[in-house]
C-alpha positions as CSV (number, residue, x, y, z in Angstrom):
1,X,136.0,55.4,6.3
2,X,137.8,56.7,9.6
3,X,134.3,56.2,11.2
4,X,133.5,52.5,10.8
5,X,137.7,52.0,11.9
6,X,137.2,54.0,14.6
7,X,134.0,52.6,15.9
8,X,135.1,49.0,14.9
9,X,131.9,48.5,13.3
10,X,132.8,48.1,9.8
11,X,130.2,50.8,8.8
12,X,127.5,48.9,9.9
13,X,125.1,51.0,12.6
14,X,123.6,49.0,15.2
15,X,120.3,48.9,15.8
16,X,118.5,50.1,19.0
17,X,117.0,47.2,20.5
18,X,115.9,43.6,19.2
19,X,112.8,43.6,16.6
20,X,109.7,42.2,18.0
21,X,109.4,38.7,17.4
22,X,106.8,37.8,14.9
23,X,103.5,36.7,15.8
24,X,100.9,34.9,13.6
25,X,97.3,34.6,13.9
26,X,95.7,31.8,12.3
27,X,92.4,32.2,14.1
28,X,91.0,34.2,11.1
29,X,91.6,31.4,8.4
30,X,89.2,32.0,4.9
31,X,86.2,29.5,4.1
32,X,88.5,27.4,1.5
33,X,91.3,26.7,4.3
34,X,88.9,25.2,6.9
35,X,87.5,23.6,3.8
36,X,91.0,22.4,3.4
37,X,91.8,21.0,7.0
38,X,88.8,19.6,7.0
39,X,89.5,17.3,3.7
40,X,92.9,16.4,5.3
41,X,91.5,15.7,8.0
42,X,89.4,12.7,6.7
43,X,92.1,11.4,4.6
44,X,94.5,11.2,7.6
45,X,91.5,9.6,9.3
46,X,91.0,6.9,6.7
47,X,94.4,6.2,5.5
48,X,95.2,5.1,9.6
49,X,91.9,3.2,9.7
50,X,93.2,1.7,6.5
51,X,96.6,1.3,8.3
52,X,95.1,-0.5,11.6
53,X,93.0,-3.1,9.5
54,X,96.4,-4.4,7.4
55,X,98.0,-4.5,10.7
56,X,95.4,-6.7,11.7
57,X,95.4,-9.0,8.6
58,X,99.2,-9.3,9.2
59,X,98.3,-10.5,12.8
60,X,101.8,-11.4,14.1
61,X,103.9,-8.9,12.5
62,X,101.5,-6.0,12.3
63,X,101.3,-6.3,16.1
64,X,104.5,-3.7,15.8
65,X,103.1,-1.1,13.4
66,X,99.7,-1.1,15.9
67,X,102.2,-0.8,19.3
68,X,104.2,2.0,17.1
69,X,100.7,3.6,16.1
70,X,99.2,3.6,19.9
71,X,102.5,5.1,21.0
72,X,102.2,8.0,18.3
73,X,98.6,8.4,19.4
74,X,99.2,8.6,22.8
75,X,102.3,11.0,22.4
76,X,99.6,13.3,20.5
77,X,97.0,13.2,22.9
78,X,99.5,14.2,25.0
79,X,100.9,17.3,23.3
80,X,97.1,18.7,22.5
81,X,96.3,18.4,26.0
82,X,99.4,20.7,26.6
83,X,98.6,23.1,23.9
84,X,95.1,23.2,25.5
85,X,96.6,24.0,29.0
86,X,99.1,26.3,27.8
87,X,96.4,28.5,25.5
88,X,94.2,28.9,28.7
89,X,97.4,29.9,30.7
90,X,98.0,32.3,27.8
91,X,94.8,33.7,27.9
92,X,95.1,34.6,31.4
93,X,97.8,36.8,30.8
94,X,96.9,38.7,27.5
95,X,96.2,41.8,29.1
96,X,99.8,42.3,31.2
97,X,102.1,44.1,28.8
98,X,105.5,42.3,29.4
């Protein structure tokens, strides 16, 4: 009891050093997974098909939901290209131990 007054610590030893921080790797995914994304996939593709043509039909008030899709779209397009850029960046610098 004396130690954890003395050392203000409340009995509790700190640790030497921060953990590593955790790292996953989803570049080894299992057969029914890619199976998976790839169902998903087509739904998400057909449901905003589906999406587009009622804006259509609702000519003068779906001409908001297509704006607010394009803008989503575009956002997107924009992220992946970063993701893309970033990864190569990455992969330049795999071997340097920091």
């Amino acid at each position: 009891m004396a130690d954890a007054q003395d050392s203000g610590s409340c009995g509790v030893k700190p640790r030497g050093g921060s953990s590593p921080p955790i790292r996953t790797n989803f570049h080894g995914g299992s057969e029914m997974e890619k199976i998976a994304y790839i169902i998903l996939s087509i739904i998400v593709i057909v449901w905003l098909l589906l999406i587009i043509v009622g804006s259509i039909m609702a000519f003068p008030v779906g001409m908001i939901s297509l704006l607010l899709i394009l803008a989503f779209g575009l956002l997107f397009i924009k992220v992946l290209k970063e993701r893309i850029k970033s990864k190569r960046e990455e992969e330049k610098y795999k071997d340097i131990k920091w």
